[in-house]
ROPADREN-825205 format. One line per field, with one value per residue (C-alpha): x, y, z; residue in one letter; residue number from 1. Coordinates in pm, 1 decimal. Layout:
xx (X/...)
yy (Y/...)
zz (Z/...)
r (a/...)
k (NUM/...)
//
This chain:
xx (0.0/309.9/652.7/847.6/1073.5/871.0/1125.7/1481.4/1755.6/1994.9/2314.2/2549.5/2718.0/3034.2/3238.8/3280.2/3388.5/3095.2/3197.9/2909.7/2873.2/2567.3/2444.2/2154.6/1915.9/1764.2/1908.4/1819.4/1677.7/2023.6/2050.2/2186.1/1858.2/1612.0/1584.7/1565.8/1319.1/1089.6/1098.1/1043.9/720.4/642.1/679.9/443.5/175.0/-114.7/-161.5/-501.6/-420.0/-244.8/-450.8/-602.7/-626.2/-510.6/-418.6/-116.6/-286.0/-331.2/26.6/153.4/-99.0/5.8/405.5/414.3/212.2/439.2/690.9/473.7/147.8/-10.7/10.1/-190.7/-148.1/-183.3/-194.4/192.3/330.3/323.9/265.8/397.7/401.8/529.9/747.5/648.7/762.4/728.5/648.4/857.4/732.4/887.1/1145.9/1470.4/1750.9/1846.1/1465.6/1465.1/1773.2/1627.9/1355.3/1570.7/1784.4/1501.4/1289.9/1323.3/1181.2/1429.9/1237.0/1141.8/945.2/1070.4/843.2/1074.3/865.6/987.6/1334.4/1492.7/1774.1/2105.5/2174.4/1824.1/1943.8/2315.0/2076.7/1930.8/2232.8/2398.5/2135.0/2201.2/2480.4/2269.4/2052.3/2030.8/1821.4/1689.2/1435.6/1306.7/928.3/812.1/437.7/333.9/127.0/288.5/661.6/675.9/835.5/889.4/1235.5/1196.0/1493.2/1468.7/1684.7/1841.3/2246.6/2419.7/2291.7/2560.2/2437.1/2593.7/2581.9/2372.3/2318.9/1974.6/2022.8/2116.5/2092.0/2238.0/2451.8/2638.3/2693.7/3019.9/2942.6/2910.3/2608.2/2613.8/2546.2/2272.2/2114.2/2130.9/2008.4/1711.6/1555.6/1619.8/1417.5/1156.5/1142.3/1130.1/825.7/665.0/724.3/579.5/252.3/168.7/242.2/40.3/-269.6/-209.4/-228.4/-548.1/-729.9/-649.5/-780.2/-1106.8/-1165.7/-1352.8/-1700.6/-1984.1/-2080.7/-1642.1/-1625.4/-1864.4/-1784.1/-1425.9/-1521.0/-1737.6/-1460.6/-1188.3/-1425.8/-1454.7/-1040.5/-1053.9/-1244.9/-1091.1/-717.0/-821.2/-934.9/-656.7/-403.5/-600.9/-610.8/-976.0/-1048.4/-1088.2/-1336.0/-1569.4/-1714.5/-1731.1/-2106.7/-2328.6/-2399.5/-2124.4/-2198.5/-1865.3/-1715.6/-1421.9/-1154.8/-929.1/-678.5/-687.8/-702.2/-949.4/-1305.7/-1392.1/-1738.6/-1873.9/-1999.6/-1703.2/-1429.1/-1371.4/-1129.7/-1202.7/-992.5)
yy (0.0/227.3/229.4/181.2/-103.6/-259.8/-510.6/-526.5/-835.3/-744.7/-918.9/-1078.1/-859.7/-1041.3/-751.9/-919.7/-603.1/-343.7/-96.0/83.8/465.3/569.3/887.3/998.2/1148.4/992.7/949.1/1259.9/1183.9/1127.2/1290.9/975.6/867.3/1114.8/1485.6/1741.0/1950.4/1683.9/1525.3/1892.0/1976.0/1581.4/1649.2/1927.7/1709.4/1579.8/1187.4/1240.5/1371.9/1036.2/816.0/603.9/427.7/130.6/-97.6/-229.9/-578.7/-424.1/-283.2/-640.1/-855.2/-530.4/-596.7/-1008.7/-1041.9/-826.9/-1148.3/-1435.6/-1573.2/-1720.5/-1646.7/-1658.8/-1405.0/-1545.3/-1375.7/-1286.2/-1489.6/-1490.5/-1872.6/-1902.5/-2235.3/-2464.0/-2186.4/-1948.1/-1634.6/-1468.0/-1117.5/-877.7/-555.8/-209.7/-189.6/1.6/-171.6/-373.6/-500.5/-668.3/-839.7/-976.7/-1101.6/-1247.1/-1417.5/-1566.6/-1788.7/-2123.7/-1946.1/-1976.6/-1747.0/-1325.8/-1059.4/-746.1/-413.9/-111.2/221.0/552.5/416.8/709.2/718.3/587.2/320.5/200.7/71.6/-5.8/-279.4/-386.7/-498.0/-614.9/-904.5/-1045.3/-1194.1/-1404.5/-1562.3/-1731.0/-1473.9/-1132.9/-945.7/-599.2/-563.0/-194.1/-40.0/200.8/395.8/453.5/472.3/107.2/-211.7/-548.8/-723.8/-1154.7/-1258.2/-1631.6/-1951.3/-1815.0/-2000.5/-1796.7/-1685.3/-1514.8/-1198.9/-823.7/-713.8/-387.4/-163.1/-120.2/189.9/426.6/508.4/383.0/688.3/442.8/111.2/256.0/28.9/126.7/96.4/-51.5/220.8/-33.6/45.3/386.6/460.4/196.9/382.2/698.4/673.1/499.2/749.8/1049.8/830.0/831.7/1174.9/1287.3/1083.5/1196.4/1576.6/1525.0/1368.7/1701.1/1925.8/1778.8/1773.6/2115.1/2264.8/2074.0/2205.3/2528.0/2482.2/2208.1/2056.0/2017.7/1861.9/1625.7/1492.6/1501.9/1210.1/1043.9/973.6/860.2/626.6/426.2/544.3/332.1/81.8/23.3/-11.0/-243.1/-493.0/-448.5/-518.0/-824.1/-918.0/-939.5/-727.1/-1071.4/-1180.3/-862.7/-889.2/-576.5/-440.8/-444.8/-89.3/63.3/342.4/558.8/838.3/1036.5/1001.0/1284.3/1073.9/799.8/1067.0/811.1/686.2/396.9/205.2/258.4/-121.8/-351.9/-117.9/-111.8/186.0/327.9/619.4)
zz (0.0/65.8/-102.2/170.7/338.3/632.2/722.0/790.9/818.9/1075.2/970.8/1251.0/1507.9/1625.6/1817.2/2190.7/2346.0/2385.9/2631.8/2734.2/2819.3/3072.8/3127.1/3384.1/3121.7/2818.5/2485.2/2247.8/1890.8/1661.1/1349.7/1144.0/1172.4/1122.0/951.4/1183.4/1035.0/1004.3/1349.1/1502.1/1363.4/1426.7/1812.7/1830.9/1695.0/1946.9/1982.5/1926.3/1537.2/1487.0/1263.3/1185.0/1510.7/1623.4/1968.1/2059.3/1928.1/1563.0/1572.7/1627.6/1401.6/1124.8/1138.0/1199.2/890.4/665.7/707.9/836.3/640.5/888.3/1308.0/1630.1/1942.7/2203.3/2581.0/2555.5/2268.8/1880.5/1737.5/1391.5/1235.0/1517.2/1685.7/1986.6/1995.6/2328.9/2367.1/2478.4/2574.9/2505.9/2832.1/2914.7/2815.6/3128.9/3122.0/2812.1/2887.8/3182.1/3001.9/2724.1/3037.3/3264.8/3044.4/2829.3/2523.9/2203.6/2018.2/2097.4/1957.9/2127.1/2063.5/1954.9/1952.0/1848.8/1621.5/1657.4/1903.0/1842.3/2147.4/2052.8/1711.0/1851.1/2142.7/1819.7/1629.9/1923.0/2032.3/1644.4/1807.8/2044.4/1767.0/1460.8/1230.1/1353.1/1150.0/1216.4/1104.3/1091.6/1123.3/845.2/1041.0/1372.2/1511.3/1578.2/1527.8/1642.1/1635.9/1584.4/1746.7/1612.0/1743.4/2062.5/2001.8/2276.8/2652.7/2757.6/2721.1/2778.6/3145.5/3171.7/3457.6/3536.9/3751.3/3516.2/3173.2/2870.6/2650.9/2426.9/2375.0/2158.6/1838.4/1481.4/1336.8/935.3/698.4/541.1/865.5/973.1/628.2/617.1/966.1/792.7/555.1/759.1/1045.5/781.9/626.4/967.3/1037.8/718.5/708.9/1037.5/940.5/627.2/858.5/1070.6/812.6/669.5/1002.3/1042.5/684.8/767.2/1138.3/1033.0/1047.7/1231.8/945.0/803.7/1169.3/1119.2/826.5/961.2/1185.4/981.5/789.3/1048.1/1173.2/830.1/753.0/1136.0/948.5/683.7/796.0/1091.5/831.3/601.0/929.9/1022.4/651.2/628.3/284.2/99.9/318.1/159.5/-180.2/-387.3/-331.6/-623.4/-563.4/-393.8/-117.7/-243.1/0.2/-95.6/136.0/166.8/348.0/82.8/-201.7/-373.7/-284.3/-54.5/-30.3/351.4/308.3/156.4/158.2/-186.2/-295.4/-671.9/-812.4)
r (x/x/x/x/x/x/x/x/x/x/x/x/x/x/x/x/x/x/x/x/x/x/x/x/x/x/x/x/x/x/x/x/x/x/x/x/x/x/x/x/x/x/x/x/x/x/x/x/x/x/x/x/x/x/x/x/x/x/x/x/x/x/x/x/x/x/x/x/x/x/x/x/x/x/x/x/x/x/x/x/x/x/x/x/x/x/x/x/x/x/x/x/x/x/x/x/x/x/x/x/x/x/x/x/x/x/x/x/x/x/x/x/x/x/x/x/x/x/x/x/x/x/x/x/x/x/x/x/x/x/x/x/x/x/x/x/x/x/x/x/x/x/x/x/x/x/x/x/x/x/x/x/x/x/x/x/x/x/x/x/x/x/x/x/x/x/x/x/x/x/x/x/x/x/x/x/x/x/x/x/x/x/x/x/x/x/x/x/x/x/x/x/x/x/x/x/x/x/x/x/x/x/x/x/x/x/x/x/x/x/x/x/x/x/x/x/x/x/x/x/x/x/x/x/x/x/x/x/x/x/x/x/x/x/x/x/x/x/x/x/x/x/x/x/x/x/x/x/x/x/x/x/x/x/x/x/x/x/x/x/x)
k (1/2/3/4/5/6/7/8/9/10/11/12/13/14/15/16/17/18/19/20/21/22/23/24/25/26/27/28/29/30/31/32/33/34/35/36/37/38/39/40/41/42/43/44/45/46/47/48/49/50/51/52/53/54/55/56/57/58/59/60/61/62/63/64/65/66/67/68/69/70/71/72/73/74/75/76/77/78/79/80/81/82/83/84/85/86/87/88/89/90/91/92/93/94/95/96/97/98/99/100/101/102/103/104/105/106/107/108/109/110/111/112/113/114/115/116/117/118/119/120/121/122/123/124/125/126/127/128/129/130/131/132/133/134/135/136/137/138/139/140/141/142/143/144/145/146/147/148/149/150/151/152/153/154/155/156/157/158/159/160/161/162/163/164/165/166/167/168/169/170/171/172/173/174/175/176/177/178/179/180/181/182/183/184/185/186/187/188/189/190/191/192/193/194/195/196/197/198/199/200/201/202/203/204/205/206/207/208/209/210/211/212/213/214/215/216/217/218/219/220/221/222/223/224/225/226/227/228/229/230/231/232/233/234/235/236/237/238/239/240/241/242/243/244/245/246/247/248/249/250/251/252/253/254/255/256/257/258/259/260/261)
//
């Protein structure tokens, strides 16, 4: 639906000497992997003119299928094919680690939100070292992603302090890399600035309003079942019920979804 790379193979990190740097406050966005410009007027943005909408649970079904045809989420695990991937939630450094240390599970799915910082990416490459394949599956819609750490061949992972914050894990980054979340964050950043801009221009009267969320509810709609890949399941309507969508820039039937230029 959009031309841009949702997934990314991490190739094999082998340095065995990381020598971390930690710093009280919180990493600040790095400029390798976003343009400034772009991520400044993304920040003034309210959550609420984020669309279309979607749960944690459609953020997850949304990047497992862009690699895996077929899956079940269940409580805190992904099942694909005859391997469980257990979920692991967005945590500080230390946390996921911890996770990754104290359980039987070969297989992860760690959630990455907001791919913008540079020690974030660096914790990335770094855990390709403790498994076989590592894949990096990105949401179109929102700053998300979800790393599939798959075939866990080495548990002896980095020692991180949990009391403090990480400033650098002092490791290069691949250029194939810092270039792929680039472009991705930039995406991000201008879909969501585009969405602003279009809620704005149609705030000015009652009647603009209403139709305003008349359409994010069906925009809701609509992306909801093309996440969960259930478009198929709708036949094309006889006598389509056809609403321009200024998001879409085409027209969608309110019934089966059907999108006509």
């Amino acid at each position: 639906m959009y031309n841009i790379m949702t997934t990314l193979h991490l190739e094999k990190f082998n340095n065995d000497n990381v020598q971390i740097s930690y710093n009280k406050g919180y990493s600040r966005p790095s400029k390798s992997l976003l343009t400034p410009d772009l991520y400044n007027l993304f920040k003034c943005i309210k959550d609420t003119n984020i669309l279309p909408k979607l749960t944690n649970e459609n953020l997850i079904q949304e990047c497992t299928n862009y690699v895996y045809i077929s899956h079940t989420l269940v409580e805190n695990s992904i099942l694909i094919s005859d391997k469980n991937f257990k979920i692991v939630q967005s945590l500080p450094f230390a946390g996921i680690i911890e996770e990754l240390r104290n359980t039987k599970c070969k297989n992860f799915a760690i959630i990455i939100r907001d791919l913008y910082t540079y020690p974030k990416i660096q914790f990335m490459y770094i855990l390709s070292k403790y498994f076989e394949t590592n894949l990096l599956c990105m949401s179109q819609f929102y700053n998300f992603g979800i790393l599939f750490c798959e075939n866990l061949i080495n548990n002896d992972f980095l020692d991180i302090n949990k009391d403090t914050n990480v400033k650098d894990f002092n490791v290069k980054i691949p250029d194939y890399i810092l270039k792929c979340i680039k472009s991705y964050n930039d995406y991000i950043f201008k879909r969501i600035i585009n969405i602003n801009d279009i809620l704005n221009d149609m705030c000015y009267s009652i009647q603009s309003v209403q139709r305003l969320n008349d359409e994010i509810n069906l925009l809701n709609r609509y992306y909801k079942m093309y996440i969960s890949r259930q478009l198929h399941l709708f036949t094309v309507c006889n006598n389509c019920k056809l609403n321009y969508s200024i998001f879409l820039d085409c027209c969608i039937c309110q019934n089966c979804y059907n999108l006509c230029l």
